[in-house]
MIVODREN-121144 format. One record per residue (C-alpha): residue in three letters; x, z, y. Coordinates in steps of 0.2 Angstrom, whole numbers. Layout:
MIVODREN-121144
<vovex resn="ALA" east="X" up="Z" north="Y"/>
...
end
This chain:
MIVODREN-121144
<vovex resn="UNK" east="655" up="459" north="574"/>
<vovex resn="UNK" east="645" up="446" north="564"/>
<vovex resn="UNK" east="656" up="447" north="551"/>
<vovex resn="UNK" east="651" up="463" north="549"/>
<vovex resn="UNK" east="635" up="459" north="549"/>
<vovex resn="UNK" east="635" up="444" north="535"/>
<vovex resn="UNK" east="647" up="455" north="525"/>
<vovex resn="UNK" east="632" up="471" north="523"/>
<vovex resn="UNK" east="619" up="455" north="522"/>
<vovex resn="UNK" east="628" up="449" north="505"/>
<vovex resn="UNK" east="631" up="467" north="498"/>
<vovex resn="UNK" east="614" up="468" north="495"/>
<vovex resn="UNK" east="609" up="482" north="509"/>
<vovex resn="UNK" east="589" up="488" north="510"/>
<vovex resn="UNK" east="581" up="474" north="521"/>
<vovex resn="UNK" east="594" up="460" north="517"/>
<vovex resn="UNK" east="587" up="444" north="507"/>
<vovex resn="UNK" east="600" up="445" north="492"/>
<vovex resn="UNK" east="593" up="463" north="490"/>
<vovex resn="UNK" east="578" up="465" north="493"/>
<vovex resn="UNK" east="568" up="478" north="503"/>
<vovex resn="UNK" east="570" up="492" north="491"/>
<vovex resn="UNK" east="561" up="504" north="502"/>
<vovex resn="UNK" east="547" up="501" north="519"/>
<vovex resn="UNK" east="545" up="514" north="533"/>
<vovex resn="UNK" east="528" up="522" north="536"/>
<vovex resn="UNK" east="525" up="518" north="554"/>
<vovex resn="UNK" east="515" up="532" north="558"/>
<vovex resn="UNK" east="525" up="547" north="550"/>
<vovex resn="UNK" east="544" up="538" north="547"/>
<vovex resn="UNK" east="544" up="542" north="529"/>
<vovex resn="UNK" east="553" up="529" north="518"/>
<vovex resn="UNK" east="541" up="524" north="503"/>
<vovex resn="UNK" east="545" up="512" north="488"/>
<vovex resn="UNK" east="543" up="495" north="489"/>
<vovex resn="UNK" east="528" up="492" north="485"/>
<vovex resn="UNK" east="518" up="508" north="490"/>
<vovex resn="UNK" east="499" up="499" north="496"/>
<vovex resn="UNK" east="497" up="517" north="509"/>
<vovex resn="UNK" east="507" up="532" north="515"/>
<vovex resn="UNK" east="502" up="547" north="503"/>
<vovex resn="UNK" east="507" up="561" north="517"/>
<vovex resn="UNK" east="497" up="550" north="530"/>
<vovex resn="UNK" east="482" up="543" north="518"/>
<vovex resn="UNK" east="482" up="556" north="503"/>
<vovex resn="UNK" east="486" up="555" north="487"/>
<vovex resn="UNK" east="473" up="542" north="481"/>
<vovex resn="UNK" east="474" up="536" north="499"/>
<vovex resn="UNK" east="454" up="542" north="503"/>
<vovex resn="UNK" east="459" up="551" north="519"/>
<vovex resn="UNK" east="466" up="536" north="526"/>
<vovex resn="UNK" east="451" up="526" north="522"/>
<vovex resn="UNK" east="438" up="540" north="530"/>
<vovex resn="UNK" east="453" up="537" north="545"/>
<vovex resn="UNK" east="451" up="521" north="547"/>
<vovex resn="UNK" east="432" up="518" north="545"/>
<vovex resn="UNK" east="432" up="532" north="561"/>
<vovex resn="UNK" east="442" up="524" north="572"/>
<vovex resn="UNK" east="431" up="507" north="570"/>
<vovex resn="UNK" east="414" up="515" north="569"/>
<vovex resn="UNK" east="418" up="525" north="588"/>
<vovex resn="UNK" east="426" up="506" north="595"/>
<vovex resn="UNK" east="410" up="498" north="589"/>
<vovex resn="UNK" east="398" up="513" north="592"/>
<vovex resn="UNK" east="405" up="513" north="610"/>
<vovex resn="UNK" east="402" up="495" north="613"/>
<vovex resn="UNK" east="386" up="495" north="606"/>
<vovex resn="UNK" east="379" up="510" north="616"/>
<vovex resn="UNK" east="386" up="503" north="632"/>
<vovex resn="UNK" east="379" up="486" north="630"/>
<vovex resn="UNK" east="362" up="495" north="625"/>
<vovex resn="UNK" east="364" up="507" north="642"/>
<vovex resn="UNK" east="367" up="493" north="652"/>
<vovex resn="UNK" east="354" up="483" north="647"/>
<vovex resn="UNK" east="342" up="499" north="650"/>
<vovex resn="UNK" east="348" up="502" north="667"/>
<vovex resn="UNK" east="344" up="483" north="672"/>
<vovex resn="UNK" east="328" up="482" north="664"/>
<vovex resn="UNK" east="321" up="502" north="674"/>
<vovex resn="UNK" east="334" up="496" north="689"/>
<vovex resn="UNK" east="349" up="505" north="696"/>
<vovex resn="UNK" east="340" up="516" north="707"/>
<vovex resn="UNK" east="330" up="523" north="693"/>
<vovex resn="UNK" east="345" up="526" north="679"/>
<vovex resn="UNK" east="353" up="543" north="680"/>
<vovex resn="UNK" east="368" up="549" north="670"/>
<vovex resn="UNK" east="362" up="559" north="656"/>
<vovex resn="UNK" east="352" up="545" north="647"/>
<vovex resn="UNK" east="368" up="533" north="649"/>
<vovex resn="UNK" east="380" up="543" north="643"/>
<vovex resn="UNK" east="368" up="551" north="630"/>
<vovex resn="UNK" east="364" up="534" north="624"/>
<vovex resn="UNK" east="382" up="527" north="625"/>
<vovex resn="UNK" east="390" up="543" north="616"/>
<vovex resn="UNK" east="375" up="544" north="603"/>
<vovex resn="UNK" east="380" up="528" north="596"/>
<vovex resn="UNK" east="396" up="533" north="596"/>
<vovex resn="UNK" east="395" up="545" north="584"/>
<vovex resn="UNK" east="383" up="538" north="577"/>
<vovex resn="UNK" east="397" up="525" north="572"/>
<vovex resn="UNK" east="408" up="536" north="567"/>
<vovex resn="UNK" east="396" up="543" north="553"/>
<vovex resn="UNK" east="391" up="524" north="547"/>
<vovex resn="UNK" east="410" up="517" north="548"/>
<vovex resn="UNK" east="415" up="534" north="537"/>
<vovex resn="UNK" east="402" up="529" north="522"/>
<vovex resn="UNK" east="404" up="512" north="524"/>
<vovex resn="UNK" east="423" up="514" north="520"/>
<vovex resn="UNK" east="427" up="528" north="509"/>
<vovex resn="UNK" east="432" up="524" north="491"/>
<vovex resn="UNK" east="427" up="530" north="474"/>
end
């Protein structure tokens, strides 16, 4: 059995060091690109804006989200737990949210 792997390793097989990668896997849709592809073009787009928009989403909600809970929390200890109810938290926390997603969309588009 390791023959057979040192033999395919010297013949020059995609992912062996004599050869050379000559093709990488997307990991989100399993489509083999070239070698030196930057981003996916079925994932990201042709000129690779939709991955961009994608990705300044996904931040903007995480630190949207952490930024509206940390700002509900510290309203809900300054009025005091018996006074805070739902609708402001969650309004707050999921305001900022979005709010995050719109911010980390235009901070991270291209062209």
């Amino acid at each position: 059995m390791m023959q057979e792997t040192e033999s395919s390793l010297q013949e020059g097989a995609p992912g062996s060091a004599a050869g050379g990668p000559r093709a990488i896997v997307c990991p989100a849709c399993e489509r083999l690109l070239p070698a030196g592809s930057t981003y996916c073009p079925s994932c990201c787009g042709e000129d690779g804006r939709r991955g961009a928009l994608l990705r300044g989403a996904m931040f903007g909600w995480i630190a949207g989200f952490l930024f509206g809970g940390l700002a509900s929390a510290a309203w809900s200890s300054y009025v005091g737990p018996e006074q805070t109810a739902w609708a402001p938290v969650l309004t707050t926390t999921l305001g900022c949210a979005v709010f995050g997603v719109l911010i980390g969309m235009i901070v991270n588009r291209k062209g």
